[in-house]
C-alpha positions, 0 to 999 in steps of 0.5 A, spaced: 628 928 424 624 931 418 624 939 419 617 940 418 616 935 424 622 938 428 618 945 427 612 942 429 615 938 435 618 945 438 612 949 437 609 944 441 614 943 446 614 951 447 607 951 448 607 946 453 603 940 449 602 934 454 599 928 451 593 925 452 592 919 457 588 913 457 587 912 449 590 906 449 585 900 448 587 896 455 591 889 453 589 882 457 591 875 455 587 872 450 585 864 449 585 863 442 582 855 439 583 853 432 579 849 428 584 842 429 582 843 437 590 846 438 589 852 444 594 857 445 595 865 449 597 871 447 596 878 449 590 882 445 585 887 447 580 881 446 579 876 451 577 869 446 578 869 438 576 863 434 581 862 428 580 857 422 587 855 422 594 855 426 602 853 425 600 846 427 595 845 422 598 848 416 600 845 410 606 849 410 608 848 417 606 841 417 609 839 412 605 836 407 604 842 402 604 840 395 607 843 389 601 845 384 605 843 378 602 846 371 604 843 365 611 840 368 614 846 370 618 843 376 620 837 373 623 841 367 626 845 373 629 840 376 631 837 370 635 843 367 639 844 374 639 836 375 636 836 382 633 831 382 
């Protein structure tokens, strides 16, 4: 612990510093709809979100993600290190 913070934490102890309670936001479980239709529950201070994209419409996760090539770089790429 940092000195400044283990002096300020015995100060506080000393002085009998209670926390304070009831400041946390309350958690629910949440309904979350994608675009592509895809609905899946998570744990938030929200009860319903709408969001644009998800792991099941991704092209990343999909696996139809390309590969922006500009000027040949990925073939010269594989070319060099004889990848493909």
């Amino acid at each position: 612990m940092c000195r400044n913070r283990l002096v300020a934490y015995q100060k506080n102890k000393i002085k009998g510093f209670k926390m304070r309670k009831d400041i946390h936001p309350k958690v629910v479980d949440c309904s979350v709809t994608c675009a592509c239709g895809n609905e899946f529950m998570i744990r938030s201070d929200n009860e319903k979100m709408s969001i644009d994209i998800c792991n099941e419409c991704h092209p990343f996760f999909t696996g139809s993600e390309k590969i922006v090539d500009a000027a040949g770089r990925v073939e010269k790429f594989k070319n060099k290190y004889k990848l493909g």
